[in-house]
C-alpha positions as CSV (number, residue, x, y, z in Angstrom):
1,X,-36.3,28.5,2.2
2,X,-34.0,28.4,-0.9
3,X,-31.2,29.7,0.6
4,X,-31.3,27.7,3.7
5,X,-31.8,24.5,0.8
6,X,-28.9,25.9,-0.6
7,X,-26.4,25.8,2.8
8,X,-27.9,22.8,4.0
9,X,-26.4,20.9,0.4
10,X,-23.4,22.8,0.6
11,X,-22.9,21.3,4.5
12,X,-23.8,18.1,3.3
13,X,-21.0,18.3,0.4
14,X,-18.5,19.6,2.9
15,X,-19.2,16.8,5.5
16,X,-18.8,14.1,2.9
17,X,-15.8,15.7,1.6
18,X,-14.1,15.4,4.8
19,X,-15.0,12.2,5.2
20,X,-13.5,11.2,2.1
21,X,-10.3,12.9,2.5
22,X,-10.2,11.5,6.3
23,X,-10.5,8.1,4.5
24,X,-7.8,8.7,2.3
25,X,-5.2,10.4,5.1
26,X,-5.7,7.5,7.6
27,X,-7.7,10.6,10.1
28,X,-5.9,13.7,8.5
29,X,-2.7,12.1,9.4
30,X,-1.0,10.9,5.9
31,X,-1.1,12.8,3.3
32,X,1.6,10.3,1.6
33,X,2.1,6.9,0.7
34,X,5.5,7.1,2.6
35,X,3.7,8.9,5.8
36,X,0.9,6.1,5.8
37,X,3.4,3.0,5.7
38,X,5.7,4.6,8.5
39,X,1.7,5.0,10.8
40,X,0.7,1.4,9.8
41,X,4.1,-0.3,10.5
42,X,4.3,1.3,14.1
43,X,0.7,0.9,14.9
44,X,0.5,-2.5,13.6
45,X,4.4,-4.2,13.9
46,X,5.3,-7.0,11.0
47,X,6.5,-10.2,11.7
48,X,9.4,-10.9,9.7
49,X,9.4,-14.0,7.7
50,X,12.7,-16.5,8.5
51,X,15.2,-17.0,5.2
52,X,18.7,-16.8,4.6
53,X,21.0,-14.1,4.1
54,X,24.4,-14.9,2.9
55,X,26.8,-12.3,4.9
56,X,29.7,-10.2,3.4
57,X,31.7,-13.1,5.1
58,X,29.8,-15.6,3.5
59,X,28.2,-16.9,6.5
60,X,24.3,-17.6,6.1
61,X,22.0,-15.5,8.8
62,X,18.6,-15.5,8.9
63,X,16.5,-13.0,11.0
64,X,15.0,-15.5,13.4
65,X,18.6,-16.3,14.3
66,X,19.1,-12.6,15.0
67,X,16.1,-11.9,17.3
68,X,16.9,-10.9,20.9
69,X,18.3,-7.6,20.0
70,X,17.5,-4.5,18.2
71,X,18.1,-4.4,15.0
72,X,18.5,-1.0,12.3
73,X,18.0,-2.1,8.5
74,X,18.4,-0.3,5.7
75,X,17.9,-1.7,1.8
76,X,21.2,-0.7,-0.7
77,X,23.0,-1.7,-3.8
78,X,26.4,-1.2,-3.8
79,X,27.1,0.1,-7.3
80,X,24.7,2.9,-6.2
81,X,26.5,6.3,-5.8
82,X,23.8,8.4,-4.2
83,X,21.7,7.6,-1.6
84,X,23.4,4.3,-0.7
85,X,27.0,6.0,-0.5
86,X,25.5,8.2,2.7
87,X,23.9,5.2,3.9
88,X,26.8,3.8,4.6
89,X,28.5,6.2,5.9
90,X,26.1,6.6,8.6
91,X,25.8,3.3,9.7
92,X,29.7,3.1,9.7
93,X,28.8,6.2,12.1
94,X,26.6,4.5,14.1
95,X,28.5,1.9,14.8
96,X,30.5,4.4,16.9
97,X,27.3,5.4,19.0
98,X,25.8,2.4,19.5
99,X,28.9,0.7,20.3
100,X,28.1,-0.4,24.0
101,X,24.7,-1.6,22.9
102,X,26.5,-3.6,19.7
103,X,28.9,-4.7,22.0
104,X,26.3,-6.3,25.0
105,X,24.7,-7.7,22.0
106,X,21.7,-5.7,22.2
107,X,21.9,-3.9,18.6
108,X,22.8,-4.3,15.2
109,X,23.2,-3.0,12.1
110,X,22.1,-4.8,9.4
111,X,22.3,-3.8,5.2
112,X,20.4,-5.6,2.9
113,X,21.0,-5.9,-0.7
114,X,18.2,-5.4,-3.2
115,X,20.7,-6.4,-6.4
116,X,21.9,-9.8,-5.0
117,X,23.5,-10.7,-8.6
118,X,25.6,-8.2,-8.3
119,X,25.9,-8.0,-4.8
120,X,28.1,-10.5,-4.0
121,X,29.8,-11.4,-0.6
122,X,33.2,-9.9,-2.2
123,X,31.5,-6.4,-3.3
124,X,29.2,-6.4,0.2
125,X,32.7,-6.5,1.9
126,X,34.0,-3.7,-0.5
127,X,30.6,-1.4,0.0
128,X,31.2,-1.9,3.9
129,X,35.0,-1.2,3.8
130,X,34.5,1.8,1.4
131,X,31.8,3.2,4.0
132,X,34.0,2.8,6.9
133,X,33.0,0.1,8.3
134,X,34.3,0.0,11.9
135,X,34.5,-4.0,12.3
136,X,31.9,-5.0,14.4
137,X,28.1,-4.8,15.2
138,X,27.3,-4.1,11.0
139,X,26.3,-7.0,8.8
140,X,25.8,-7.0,5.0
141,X,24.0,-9.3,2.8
142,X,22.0,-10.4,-0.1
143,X,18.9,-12.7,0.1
144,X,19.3,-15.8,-1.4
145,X,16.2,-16.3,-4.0
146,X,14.3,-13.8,-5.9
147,X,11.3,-15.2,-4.1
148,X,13.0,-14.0,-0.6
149,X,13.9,-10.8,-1.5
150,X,10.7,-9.8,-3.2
151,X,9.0,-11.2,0.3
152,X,11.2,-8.9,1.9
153,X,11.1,-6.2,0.5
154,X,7.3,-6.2,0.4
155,X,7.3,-6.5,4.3
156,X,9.9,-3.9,4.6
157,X,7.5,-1.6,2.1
158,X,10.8,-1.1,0.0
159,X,10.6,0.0,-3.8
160,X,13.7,0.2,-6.4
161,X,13.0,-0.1,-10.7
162,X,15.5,-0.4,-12.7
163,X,17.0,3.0,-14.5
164,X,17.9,1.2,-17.1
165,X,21.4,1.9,-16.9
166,X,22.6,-0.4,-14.1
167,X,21.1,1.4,-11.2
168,X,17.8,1.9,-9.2
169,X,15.6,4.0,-8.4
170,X,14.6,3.4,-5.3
171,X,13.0,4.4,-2.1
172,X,15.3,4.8,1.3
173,X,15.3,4.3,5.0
174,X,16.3,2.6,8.3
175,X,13.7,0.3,9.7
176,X,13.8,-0.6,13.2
177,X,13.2,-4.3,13.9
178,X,12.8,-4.8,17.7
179,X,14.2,-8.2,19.4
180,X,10.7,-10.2,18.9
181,X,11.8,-10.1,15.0
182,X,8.9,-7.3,14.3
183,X,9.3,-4.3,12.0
184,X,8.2,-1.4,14.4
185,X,9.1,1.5,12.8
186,X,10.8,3.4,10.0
187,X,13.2,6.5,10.2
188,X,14.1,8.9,7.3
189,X,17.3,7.6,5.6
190,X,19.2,11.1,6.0
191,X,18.4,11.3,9.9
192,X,20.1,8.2,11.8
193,X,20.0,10.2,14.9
194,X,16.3,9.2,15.3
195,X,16.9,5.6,15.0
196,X,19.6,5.8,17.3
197,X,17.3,7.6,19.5
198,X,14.5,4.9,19.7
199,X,16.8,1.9,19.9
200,X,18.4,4.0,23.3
201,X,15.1,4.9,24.2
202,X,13.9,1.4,23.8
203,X,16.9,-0.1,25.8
204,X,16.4,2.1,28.6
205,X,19.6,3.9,31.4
């Protein structure tokens, strides 16, 4: 009678520790914060909020204005040297392979600055050109207020502190927005085939 005590408490520790951990991995299927933002973004799509962005041009966009195609984001700072340097590179890159969809005006590519002071319209314009930038279908800018980016960057789920000596540390990816203005999805930074992939898929033959 012990023993089976004994099992029957030990079942009963196991079950609840399952549950817990099922709690905690959103159903055994995060087991990080980053994995867990990527399931709730495409199972429950944000609405982004309408504010200004001035361009690398100096126009002012906003994303309401830009609904009615799909749209690949990605979060930089210019005087960053790392992750920001590929970044750009690859959206120079898939400028190339999304150029018929960038040309119906179905897609674009869109990079946001999270260090608008330094970020200006001048040293967007030098990050593009320095990354490649093939001239068309890739927009650069900086929010406006601090109130708009931190708004933004809390509906993107973007993070960058300061290092302390003039950079960031800071998360990366490329967010896919589709033409209703709604964050659908995220992609790892380092693989822009799979954005390209669902914005294809998404657009259909």
């Amino acid at each position: 009678m012990s023993a089976f005590r004994t099992l029957l408490a030990s079942l009963l520790i196991l079950a609840a520790g399952a549950a817990t951990l099922a709690a905690a991995t959103d159903g055994f299927r995060a087991f990080t914060s980053e994995t867990a933002r990527r399931i709730e973004v495409r199972e429950h799509p944000r609405a982004l909020p309408s504010m200004p962005l001035e361009t690398a041009d100096g126009r002012i966009v906003d994303f309401a204005g830009l609904r009615g195609r799909w749209l690949l984001v990605d979060f930089v700072y210019t005087r960053c040297i790392t992750y920001c340097t590929v970044q750009g590179s690859e959206f120079a890159r898939l400028q190339d392979r999304l150029a018929r969809p960038i040309a119906d005006g179905r897609a674009l590519l869109l990079s946001v600055s999270f260090d608008p002071a330094h970020d200006t319209p001048a040293q967007l314009a030098a990050y593009q050109q320095r990354s490649g930038d093939r001239g068309a279908g890739w927009i650069a800018a900086r929010p406006m207020s601090a109130a708009d980016l931190k708004a933004l960057m809390r509906v993107f789920g973007v993070t960058a502190i300061s290092d302390g000596l003039g950079g960031y540390v800071h998360n990366a990816a490329i967010a896919v927005v589709d033409p209703r203005g709604r964050l659908v999805a995220i992609t790892d930074w380092s693989e822009p085939d799979e954005a390209e992939r669902y914005v294809l898929r998404e657009l259909g033959p």
